[in-house]
ZAROFI-514866 format. One line per field, with one value per residue (C-alpha): residue number from 1; z, y, x; residue in three letters. Coordinates in pm, whole numbers. Layout:
n: c(NUM  ...) $
w: c(Z  ...) $
v: c(Y  ...) $
u: c(X  ...) $
res: c(ALA  ...) $
REM end
This chain:
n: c(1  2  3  4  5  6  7  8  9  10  11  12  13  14  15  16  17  18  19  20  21  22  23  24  25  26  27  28  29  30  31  32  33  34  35  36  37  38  39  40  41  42  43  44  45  46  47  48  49  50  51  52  53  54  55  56  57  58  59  60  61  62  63  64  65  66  67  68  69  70  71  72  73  74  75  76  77  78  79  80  81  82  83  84  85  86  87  88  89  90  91  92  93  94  95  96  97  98  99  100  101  102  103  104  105  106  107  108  109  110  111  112  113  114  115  116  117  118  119  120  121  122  123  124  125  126  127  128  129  130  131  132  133  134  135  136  137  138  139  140  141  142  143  144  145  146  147  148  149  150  151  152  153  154  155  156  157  158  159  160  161  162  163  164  165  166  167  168  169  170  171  172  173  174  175  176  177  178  179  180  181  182  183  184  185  186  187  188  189  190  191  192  193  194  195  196  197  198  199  200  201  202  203  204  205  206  207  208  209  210  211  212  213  214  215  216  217  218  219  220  221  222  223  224  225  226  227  228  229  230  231  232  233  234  235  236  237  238  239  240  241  242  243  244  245  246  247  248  249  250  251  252  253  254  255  256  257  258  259  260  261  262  263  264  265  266  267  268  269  270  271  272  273  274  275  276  277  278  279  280  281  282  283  284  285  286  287  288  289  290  291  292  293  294  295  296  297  298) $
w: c(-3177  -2899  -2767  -2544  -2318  -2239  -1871  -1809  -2096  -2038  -2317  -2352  -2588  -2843  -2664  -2347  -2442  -2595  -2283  -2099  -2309  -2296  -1933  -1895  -2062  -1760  -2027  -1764  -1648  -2062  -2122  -1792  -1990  -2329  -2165  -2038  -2328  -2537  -2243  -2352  -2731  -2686  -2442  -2744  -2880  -3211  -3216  -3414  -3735  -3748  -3835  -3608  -3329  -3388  -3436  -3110  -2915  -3080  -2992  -2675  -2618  -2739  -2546  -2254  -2268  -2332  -1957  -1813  -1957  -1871  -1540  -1470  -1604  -1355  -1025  -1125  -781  -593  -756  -649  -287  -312  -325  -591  -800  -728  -1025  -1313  -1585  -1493  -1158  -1200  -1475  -1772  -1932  -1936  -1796  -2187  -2320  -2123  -2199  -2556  -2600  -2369  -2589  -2876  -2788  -2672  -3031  -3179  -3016  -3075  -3502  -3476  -3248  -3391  -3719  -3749  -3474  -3419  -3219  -2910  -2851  -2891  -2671  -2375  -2414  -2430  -2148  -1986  -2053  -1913  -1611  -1545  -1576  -1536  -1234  -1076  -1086  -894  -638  -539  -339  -168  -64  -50  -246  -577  -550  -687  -884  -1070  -1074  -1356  -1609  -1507  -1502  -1881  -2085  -2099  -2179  -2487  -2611  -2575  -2746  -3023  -3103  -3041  -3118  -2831  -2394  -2287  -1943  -2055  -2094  -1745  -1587  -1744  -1653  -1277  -1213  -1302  -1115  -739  -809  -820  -472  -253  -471  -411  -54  9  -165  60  374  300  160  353  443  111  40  323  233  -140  8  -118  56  114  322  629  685  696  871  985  884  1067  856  548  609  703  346  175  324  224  -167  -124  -94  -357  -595  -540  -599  -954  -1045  -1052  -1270  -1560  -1552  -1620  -1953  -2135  -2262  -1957  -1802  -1539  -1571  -1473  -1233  -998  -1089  -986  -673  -555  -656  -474  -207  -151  -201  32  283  272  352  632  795  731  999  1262  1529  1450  1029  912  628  536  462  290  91  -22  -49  -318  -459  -507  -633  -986  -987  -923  -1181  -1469  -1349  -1316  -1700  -1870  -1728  -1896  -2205  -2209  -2074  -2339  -2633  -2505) $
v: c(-1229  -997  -638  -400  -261  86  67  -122  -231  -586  -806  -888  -1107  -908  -1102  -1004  -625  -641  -780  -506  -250  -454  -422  -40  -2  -253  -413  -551  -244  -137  -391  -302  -8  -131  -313  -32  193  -97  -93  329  227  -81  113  409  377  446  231  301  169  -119  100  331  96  -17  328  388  83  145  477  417  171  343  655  458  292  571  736  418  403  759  707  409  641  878  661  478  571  482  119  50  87  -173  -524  -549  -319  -286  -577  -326  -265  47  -36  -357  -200  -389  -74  233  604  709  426  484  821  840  497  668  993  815  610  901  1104  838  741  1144  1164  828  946  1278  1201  805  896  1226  1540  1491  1128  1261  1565  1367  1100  1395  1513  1198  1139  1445  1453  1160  1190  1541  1611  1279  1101  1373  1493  1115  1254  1537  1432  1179  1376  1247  988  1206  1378  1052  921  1145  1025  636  753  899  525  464  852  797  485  717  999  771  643  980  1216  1442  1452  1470  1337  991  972  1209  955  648  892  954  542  477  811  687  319  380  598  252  68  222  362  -64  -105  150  -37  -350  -183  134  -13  -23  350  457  335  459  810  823  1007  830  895  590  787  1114  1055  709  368  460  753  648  308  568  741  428  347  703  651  318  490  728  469  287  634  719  384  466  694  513  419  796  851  525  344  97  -52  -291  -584  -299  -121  -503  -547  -206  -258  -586  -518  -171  -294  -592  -381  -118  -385  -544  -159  -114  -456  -311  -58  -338  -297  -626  -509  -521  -602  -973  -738  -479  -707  -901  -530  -471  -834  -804  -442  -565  -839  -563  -345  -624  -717  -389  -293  -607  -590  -222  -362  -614  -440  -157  -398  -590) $
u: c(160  306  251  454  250  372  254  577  728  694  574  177  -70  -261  -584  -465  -432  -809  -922  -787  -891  -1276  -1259  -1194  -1572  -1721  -1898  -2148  -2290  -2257  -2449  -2747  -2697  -2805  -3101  -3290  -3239  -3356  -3657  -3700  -3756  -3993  -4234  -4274  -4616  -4392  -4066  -3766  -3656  -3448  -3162  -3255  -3272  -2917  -2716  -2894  -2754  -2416  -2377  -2529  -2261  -1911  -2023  -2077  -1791  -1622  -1728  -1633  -1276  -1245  -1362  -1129  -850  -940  -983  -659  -509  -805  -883  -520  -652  -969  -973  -1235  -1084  -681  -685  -868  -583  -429  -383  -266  -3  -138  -221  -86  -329  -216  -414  -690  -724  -735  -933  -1182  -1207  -1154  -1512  -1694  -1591  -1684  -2013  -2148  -2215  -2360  -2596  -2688  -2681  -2802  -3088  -3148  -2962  -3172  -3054  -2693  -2692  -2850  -2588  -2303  -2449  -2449  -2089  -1998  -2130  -2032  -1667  -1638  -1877  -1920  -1595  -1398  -1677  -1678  -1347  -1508  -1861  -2082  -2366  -2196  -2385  -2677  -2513  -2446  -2735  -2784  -2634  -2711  -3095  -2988  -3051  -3431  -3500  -3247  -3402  -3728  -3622  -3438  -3784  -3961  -3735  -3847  -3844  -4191  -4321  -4312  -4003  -3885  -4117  -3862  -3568  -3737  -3768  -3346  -3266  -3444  -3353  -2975  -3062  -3098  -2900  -2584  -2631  -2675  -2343  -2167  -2312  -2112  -1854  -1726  -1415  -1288  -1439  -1251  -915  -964  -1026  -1395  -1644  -1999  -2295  -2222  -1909  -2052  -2401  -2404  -2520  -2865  -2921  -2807  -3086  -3349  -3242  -3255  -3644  -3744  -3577  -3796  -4096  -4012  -3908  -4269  -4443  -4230  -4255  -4670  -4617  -4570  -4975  -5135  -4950  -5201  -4848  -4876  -5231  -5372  -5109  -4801  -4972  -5042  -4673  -4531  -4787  -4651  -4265  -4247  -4412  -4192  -3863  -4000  -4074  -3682  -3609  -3803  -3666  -3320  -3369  -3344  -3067  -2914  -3005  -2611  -2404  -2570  -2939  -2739  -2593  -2917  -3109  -2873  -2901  -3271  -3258  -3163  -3446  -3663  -3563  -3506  -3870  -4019  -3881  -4004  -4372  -4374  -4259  -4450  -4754  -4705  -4779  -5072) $
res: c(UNK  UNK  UNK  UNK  UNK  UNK  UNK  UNK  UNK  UNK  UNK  UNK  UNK  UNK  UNK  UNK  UNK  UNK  UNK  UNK  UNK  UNK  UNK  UNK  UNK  UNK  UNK  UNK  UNK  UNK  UNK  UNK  UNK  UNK  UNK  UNK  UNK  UNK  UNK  UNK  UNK  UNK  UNK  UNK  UNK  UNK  UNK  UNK  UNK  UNK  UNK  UNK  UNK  UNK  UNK  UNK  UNK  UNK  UNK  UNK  UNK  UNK  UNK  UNK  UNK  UNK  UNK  UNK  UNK  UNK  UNK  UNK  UNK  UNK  UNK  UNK  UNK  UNK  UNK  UNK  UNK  UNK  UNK  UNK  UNK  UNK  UNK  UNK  UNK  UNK  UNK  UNK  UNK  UNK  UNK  UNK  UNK  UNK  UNK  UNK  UNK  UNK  UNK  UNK  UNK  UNK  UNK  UNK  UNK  UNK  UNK  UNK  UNK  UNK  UNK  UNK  UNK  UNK  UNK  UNK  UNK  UNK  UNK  UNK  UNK  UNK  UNK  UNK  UNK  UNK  UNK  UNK  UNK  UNK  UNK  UNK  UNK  UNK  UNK  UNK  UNK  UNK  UNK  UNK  UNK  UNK  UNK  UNK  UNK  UNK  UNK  UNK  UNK  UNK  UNK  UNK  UNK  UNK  UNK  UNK  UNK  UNK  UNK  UNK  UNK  UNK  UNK  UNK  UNK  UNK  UNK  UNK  UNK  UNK  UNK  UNK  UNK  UNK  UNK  UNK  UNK  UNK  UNK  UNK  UNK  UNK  UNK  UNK  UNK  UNK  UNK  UNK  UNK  UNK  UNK  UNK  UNK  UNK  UNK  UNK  UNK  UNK  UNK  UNK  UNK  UNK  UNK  UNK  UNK  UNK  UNK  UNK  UNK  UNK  UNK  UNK  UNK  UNK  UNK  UNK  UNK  UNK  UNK  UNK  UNK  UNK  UNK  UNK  UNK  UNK  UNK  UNK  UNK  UNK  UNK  UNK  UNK  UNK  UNK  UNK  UNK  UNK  UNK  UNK  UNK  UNK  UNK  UNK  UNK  UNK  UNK  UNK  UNK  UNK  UNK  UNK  UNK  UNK  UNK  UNK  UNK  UNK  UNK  UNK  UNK  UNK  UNK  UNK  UNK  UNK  UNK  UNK  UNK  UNK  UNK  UNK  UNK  UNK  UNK  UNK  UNK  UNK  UNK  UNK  UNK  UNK  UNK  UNK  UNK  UNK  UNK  UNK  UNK  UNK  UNK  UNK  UNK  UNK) $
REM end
């Protein structure tokens, strides 16, 4: 079976369109996505419904997606400009911005009465919110400064405070605490991806903090997020969900990460320690979110 693609007419699979159209969502970072709300829901003293549990990783998922394919249809131009990107759908020509577009809002429509209406209207106005800030705030500041990269971390802190309020039906400081641990995290986890990549930034015309204010500065920002991250992460213990076993494991995690910060601000500290920062950022936060599940039911 054949397709026209309308991004240049030329004759595609029907697989090879639904891949395309699977890898505007970045189903891996959909799927980082899924884990921590799942995290959000577990750590509730009172965990969804089975049901419940699903409409909330569903619509979870489709408005993700959603942002993602709207944000792909929006740095088109860019991604044409980086290596690791210039090969995404739209800039490679597979698919056409049109597509993009509506399969994006199509997603995000779809994602919103299965959240407010199979959860609750909490869950869904966080995730709208979420959605929209990320597309319509963060996407196109990532052109004019290099503070976007708070201003996303927003919505990617957004997961585990949906999985809480899908099992609670309400934002107390539980779950700001779960929102406060994603929101640092992504600080030093994406200034240690602009380290080793600022090259390709600077060619696609985005603005981040190495450019602006130096790698020096932007390791000294990472160590201070670091510390920050270690302090949030404590957090977690006052509100009774979480007990001895998380707080040795928040101890000796934080410290650790905080520790391959602080040797990043050697002289000779360059893109080889950026790079494995980064690397074991995710350990840390896979780790960090399984102890507290874990930890939360013993």
């Amino acid at each position: 079976m054949r397709a026209i693609d309308i991004a240049d007419n030329k004759p595609v699979s029907f697989v090879g369109v639904v891949r395309d159209l699977i890898l505007l969502t970045k189903p891996r970072l959909t799927s980082v996505v899924l884990a921590t709300t799942s995290g959000g829901m577990w750590i509730a003293n009172t965990p969804p419904s089975a049901l419940v549990a699903t409409l909330t990783l569903v619509g979870t998922a489709l408005i993700v997606a959603g942002a993602h394919a709207l944000n792909m249809y929006m740095e088109r131009d860019s991604d044409a400009r980086m290596e690791r990107t210039r090969n995404r759908p739209l800039p490679a020509g597979r698919l056409s911005p049109k597509t993009a577009l509506w399969f994006g809002v199509g997603l995000t429509t779809a994602a919103v009465p299965i959240l407010a209406i199979g959860v609750n209207p909490t869950t869904a106005l966080l995730a709208l919110i979420a959605n929209l800030s990320y597309v319509l705030a963060y996407t196109p500041m990532k052109r004019r400064s290099y503070l976007s990269l708070w201003v996303g971390a927003v919505p990617g802190a957004m997961p585990p405070l949906l999985g809480w309020t899908a099992a609670t039906g309400r934002i107390d400081a539980t779950g700001l605490v779960l929102f406060g641990i994603l929101f640092v995290w992504q600080i030093p986890h994406f200034l240690a991806i602009t380290l080793f990549r600022q090259d390709e930034y600077g060619r696609a015309g985005l603005k981040i903090m190495p450019q602006s204010h130096g790698e020096r500065a932007t390791k000294r920002t990472i160590v201070h997020w670091l510390g920050a991250q270690l302090g949030v992460s404590l957090l977690l213990v006052p509100t009774g969900l979480v007990h001895r076993t998380y707080l040795v494991a928040a101890l000796v995690l934080g410290i650790v990460f905080f520790a391959w910060g602080l040797w990043g601000l050697r002289k000779d500290a360059g893109k080889r320690w950026a790079r494995s920062l980064f690397a074991i950022s995710i350990p840390y936060l896979v780790l960090l979110f399984t102890v507290a599940m874990i930890d939360a039911r013993m």
